[in-house]
C-alpha positions in Angstrom: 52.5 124.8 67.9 50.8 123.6 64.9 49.8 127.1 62.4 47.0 128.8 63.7 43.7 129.7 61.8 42.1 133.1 62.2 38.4 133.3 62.6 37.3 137.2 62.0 34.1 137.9 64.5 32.7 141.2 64.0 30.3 140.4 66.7 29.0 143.6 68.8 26.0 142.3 70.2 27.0 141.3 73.3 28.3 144.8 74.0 26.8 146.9 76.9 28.6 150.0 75.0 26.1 152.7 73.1 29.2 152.6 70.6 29.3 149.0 70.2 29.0 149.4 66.5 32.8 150.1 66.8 34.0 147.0 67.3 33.2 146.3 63.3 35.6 149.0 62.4 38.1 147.5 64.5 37.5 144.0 62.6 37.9 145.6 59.3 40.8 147.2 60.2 42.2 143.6 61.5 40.9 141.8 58.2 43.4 143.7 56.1 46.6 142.5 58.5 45.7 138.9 58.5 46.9 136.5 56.2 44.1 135.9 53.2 44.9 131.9 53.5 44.6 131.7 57.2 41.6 133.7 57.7 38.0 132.5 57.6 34.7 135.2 58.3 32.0 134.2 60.8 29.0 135.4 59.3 27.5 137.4 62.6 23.9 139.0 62.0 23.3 142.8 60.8 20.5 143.1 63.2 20.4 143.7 67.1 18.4 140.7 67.8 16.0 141.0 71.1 16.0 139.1 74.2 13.7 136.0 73.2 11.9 136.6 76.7 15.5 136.3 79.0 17.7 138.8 80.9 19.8 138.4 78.0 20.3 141.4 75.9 20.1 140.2 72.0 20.1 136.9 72.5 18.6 135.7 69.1 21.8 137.6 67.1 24.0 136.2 69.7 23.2 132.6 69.5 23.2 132.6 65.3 27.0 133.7 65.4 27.7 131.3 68.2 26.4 128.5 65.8 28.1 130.0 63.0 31.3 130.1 65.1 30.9 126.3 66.1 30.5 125.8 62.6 33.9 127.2 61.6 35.8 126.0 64.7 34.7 121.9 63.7 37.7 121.5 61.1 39.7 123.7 62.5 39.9 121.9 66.1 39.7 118.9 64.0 43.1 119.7 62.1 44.5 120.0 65.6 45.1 124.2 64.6 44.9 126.7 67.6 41.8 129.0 66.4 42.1 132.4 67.0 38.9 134.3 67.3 39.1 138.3 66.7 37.6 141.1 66.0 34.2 141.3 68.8 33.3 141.7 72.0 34.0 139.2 74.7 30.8 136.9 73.9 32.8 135.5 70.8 35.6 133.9 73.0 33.1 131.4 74.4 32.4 128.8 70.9 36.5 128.7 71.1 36.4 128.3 74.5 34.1 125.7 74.6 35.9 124.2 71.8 39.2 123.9 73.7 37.5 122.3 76.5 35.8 119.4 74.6 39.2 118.7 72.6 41.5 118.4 75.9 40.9 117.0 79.3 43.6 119.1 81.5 42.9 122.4 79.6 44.4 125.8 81.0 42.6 129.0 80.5 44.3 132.5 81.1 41.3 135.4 81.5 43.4 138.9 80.4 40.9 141.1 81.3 40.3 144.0 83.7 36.8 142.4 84.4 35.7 138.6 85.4 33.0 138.4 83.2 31.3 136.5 85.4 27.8 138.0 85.9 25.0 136.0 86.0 21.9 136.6 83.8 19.4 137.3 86.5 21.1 140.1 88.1 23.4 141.2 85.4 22.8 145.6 85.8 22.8 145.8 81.5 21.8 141.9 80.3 25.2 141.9 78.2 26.3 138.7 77.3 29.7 140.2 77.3 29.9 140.2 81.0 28.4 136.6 81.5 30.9 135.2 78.8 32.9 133.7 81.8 29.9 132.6 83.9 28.3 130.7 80.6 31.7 129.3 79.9 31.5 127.3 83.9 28.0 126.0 82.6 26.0 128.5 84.4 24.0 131.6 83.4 21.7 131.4 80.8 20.7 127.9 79.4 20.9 129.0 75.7 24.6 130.3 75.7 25.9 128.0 78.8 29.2 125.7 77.4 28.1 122.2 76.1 31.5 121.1 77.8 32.1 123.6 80.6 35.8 124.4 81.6 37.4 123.5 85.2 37.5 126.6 87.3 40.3 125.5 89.0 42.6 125.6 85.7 41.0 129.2 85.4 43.0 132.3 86.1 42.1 135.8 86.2 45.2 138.1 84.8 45.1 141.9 85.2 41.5 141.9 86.5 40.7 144.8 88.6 36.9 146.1 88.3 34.6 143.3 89.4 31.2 143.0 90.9 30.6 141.8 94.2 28.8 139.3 93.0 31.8 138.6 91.1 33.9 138.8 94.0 31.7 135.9 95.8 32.2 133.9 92.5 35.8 133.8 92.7 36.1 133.0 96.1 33.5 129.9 95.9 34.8 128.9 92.8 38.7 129.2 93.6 39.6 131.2 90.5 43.4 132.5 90.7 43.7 136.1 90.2 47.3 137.5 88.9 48.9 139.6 90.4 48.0 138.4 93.7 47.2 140.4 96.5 49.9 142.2 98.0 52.4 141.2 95.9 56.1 142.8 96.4 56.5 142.0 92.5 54.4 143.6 89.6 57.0 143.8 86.6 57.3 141.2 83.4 59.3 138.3 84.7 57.5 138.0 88.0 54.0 138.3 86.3 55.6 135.5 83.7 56.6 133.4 86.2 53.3 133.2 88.7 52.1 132.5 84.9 54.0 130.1 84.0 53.0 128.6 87.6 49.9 128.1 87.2 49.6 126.4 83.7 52.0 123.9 84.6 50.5 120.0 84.2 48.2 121.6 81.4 48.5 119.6 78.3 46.5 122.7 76.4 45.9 126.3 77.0 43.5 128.7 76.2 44.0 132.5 76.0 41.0 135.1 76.4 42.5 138.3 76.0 40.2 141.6 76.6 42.3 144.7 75.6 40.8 146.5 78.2 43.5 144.7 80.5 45.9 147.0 79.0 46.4 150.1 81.2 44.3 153.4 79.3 47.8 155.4 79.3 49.1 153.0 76.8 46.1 151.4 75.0 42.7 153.2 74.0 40.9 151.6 71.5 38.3 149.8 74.0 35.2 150.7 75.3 35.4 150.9 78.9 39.1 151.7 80.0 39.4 151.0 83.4 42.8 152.3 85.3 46.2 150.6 86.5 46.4 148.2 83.9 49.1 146.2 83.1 51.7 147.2 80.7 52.3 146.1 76.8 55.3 144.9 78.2 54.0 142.8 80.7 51.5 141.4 78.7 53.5 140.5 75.2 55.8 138.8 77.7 52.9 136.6 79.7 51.8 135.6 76.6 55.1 134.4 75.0 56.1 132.8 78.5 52.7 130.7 78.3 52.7 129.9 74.7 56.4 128.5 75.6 55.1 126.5 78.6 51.6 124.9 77.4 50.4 124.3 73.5 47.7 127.0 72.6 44.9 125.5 71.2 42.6 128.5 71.1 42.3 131.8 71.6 40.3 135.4 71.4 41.1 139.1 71.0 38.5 141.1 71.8 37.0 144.4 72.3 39.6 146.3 69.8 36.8 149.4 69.2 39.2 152.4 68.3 37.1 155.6 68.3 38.7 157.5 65.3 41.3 156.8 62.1 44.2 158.4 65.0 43.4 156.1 67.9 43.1 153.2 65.3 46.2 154.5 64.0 48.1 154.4 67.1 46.5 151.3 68.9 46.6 148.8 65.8 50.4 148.1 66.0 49.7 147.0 69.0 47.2 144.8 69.1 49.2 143.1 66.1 52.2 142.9 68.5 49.6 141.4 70.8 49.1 138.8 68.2 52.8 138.1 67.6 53.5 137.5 70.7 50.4 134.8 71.0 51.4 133.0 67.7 55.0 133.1 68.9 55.0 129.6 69.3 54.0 128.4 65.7 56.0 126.7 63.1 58.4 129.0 60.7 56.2 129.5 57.6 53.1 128.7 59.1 51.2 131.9 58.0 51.0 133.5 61.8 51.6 137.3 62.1 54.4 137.1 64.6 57.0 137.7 61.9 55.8 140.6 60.6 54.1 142.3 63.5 57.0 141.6 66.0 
């Protein structure tokens, strides 16, 4: 895997959260652990931004740090370097996203997240881009944030997802989006949630990683918005992620929703969420400016 570039996105717009502002503290705090010469800031707008006559919940904000994203991916994808996007809510996975699928033809995406994201505009309950970020990302919902390349929903799988919409529900069914673990499954642990993983992505020639820390269980993780129980482990995740980085080149990626409440939580969640990263970047070349060395 070819060094990665990190692409800072304090983006809280497309937060349903009343402490949405959070997510900026949780940027700043991720600024100061990324490498200075593998960094770039997406400028994202100071001001809510209103609805420009949609369903969608500050949509003039959210499509100026889209563009700016887009703007910042170009070279990137062009030097053929995985971007990683962090620091926001879910609505800043979906430039990268869209980025990955235009670049590569048999593209993987693994959704870590304990919610689909697939909401549609019209009968979204809050109008928070956040939740549509998956929807938009299939070329439907809202005609101003919907993919220019939209991404196979058969390549898609759901990982840890576990508080979803009927509507949602339906989506996944029609659509025949995976969801890890299955059903029923005998085996919950690390290697069998590495292996279904592993699985799936195989015949990709790229993957794509959208990682929600609210996938983490609350007992071990909670610095996020809207915890939602019987998540999977650190464990289980760090692993996944190593396991698919192994299998499938990462081209892109995003961290979001990292929104620790006060200096303790952000205390005791950052490691983390830097172990989280090291375990992403795993796959890069020695002395290629990723975290993993440091934050393993």
């Amino acid at each position: 895997m070819a060094s990665p570039m990190f692409l800072l996105m304090p983006e809280w717009q497309g937060s349903e959260s009343s402490r949405a502002m959070q997510l900026t503290d949780g940027a700043a705090l991720l600024r100061e652990d990324l490498p200075a010469s593998a960094m770039r800031e997406i400028a994202v707008p100071l001001e809510a931004g209103d609805a420009m006559g949609t369903p969608v919940a500050r949509l003039s904000s959210l499509i100026r740090a889209r563009d700016a994203a887009r703007t910042e991916l170009a070279p990137v994808v062009r030097e053929g370097r995985p971007a990683i996007i962090l620091g926001g809510d879910c609505a800043t996975s979906l430039p990268g996203l869209e980025a990955a699928a235009m670049a590569h033809d048999r593209l993987a995406v693994l959704w870590f997240d304990a919610h689909a994201d697939l909401q549609h505009p019209s009968t979204s309950p809050s109008g928070a881009a956040s939740g549509m970020t998956l929807r938009h990302a299939l070329g439907d919902g809202s005609p101003d944030l919907s993919a220019r390349r939209s991404v196979d929903a058969a390549q898609v799988t759901l990982v840890g997802a576990r508080a979803l919409d009927p509507e949602e529900v339906t989506e996944i069914r029609e659509r025949g989006i995976a969801v890890l673990p299955e059903a029923g499954s005998a085996e919950n642990d690390a290697e069998a949630l590495g292996r279904a993983i592993r699985q799936r992505i195989a015949g990709a020639d790229a993957l794509y990683v959208h990682l929600d820390l609210d996938v983490l269980d609350p007992s071990e993780f909670a610095s996020v918005h809207s915890p939602v129980p019987f998540g999977i482990t650190i464990a289980e995740l760090t692993h996944a992620l190593r396991v698919a980085v192994e299998a499938v080149p990462l081209v892109g990626a995003a961290i979001c929703e990292f929104a620790p409440a006060s200096e303790q939580t952000a205390a005791d969640d950052l490691p983390t969420v830097l172990r989280i990263l090291a375990a992403l970047t795993s796959g890069a070349q020695p002395g290629s400016g990723s975290t993993a060395g440091a934050a393993a």
